[in-house]
N, C-alpha and C positions, 0 to 999 in steps of 0.2 A: 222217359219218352212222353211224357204227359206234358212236359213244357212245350215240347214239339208238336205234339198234337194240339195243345191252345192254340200257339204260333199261327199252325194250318187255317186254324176257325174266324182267325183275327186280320189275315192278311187282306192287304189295303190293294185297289185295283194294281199296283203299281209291285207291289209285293208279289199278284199272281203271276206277271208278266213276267218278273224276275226270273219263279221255281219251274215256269214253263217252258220257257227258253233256259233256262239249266238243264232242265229234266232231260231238255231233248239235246241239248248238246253234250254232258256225259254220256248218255248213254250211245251217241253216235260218233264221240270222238274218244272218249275215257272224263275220268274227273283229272287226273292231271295234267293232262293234255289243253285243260279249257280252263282260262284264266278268270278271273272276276272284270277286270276289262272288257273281255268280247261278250260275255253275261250282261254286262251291263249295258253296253252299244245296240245287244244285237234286241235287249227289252226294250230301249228308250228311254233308260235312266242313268242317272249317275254312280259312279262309285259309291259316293254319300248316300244314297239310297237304299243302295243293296243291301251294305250295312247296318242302316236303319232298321231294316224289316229282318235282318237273320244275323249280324251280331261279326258272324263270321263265314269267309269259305266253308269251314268243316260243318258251320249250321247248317249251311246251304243246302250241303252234298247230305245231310243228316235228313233235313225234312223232303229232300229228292228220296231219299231211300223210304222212307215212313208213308211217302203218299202212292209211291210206286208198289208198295207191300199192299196198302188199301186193297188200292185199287185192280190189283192183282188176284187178292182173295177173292173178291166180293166178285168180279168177272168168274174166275176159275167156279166158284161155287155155284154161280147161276147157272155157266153152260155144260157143268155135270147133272146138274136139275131136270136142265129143260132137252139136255140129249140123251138121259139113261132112262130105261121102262124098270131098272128094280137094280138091289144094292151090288151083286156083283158087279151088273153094268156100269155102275158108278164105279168102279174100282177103275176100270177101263177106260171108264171115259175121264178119268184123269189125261191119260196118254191120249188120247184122241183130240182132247181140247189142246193141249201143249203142238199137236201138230197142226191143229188152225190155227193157232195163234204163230207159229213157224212161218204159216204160209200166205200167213196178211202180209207179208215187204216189209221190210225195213228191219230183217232180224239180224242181232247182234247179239247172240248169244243170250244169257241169262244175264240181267242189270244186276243181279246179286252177286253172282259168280264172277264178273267182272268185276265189280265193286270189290271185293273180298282181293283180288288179283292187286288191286292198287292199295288198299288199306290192312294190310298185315297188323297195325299197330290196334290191339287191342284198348287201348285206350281214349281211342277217336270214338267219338260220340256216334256213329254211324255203325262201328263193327256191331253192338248189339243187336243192330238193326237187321243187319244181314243174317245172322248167327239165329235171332227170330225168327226169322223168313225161315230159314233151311228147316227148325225145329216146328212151325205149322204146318210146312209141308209133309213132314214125317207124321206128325199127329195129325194130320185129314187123311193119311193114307189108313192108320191104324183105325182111326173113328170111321171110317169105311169099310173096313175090314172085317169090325165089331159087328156094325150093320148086316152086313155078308154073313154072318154067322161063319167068319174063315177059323179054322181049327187053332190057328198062333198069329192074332190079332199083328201083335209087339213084333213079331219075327217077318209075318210078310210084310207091314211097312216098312220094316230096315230093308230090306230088299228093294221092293216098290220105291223107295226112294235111289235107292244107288242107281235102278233102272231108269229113271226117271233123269236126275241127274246126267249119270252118263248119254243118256241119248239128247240132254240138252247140248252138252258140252261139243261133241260127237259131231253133231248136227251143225253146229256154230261153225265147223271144217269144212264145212260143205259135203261132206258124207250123206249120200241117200239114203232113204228108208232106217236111219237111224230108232226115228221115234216107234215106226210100226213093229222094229225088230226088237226094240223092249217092250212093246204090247205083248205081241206074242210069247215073249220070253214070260211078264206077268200072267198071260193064259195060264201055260205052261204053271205055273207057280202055284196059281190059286186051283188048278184040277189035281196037282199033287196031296 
């Protein structure tokens, strides 16, 4: 991932145009759904371009996944910071931010969980990527946890994740109150 993460630091105006208009047409169409053609039309560059700056499709869709993780983390962590008064609340306000962020528009489910849907092949340059995501997600639930002084650190984030997960998934159906009924159900978890 470190080639990738250069790649990110290095890209030329033309290059960010490229991952931005990717970024946002995987995630609102799928990755194979959405060719290197229309990527490249809808940046205002050539195919020869694209190329240039990422090698390949699958780089593509590899450093969509690595800046979408970023930028993902670094939001989720802020707005547990600046919405909890102390560590349990942090626990919670996992679930609470996942439901603002639901209910900014334009949601399509989890870009990882999707991403994982198209990318079965463990060998594309991306699966790590996703397979990362799910395991910081699990380890910010437990480094929370710990924080909390919760009695089975390791045990309520296996949990806290499935809830978390499933109410993404869930939610993605258009099911109401998916997120807040996995809040509750974490209440429920961390008063046990």
């Amino acid at each position: 991932m470190a080639e990738v993460a250069e790649l990110l630091e290095k890209l030329t105006p033309a290059g960010r145009r490229v991952l931005d208009v990717a970024a946002e047409l995987f995630y609102r169409q799928g990755i194979h759904a959405v060719g290197v053609e229309a990527i490249a039309a809808e940046a205002g560059v050539t195919k020869k371009t694209l190329y240039a700056c990422f090698g390949s499709k699958d780089q593509l869709v590899t450093a969509y996944l690595v800046e979408r993780d970023q930028r993902w983390r670094e939001w989720l962590q802020n707005w547990v910071t600046e919405h909890a008064t102390g560590p349990r609340e942090e626990l919670l306000a996992v679930f609470d931010a996942l439901d603002a962020w639901m209910s900014g528009g334009n949601f399509r489910g989890c870009g990882f969980v999707n991403a994982l849907a198209e990318i079965p092949d463990r060998d594309h340059p991306g699966w790590p990527v996703i397979i990362g995501q799910k395991r910081w997600m699990r380890d910010y639930f437990e480094e929370l946890a710990v924080a909390a002084d919760v009695a089975e650190p390791a045990e309520f984030a296996d949990s806290a994740l499935l809830l978390y997960e499933g109410a993404t998934v869930v939610a993605s159906a258009d099911v109401p109150g998916a997120v807040r009924q996995a809040r509750r159900t974490a209440e429920v978890l961390l008063a046990a």
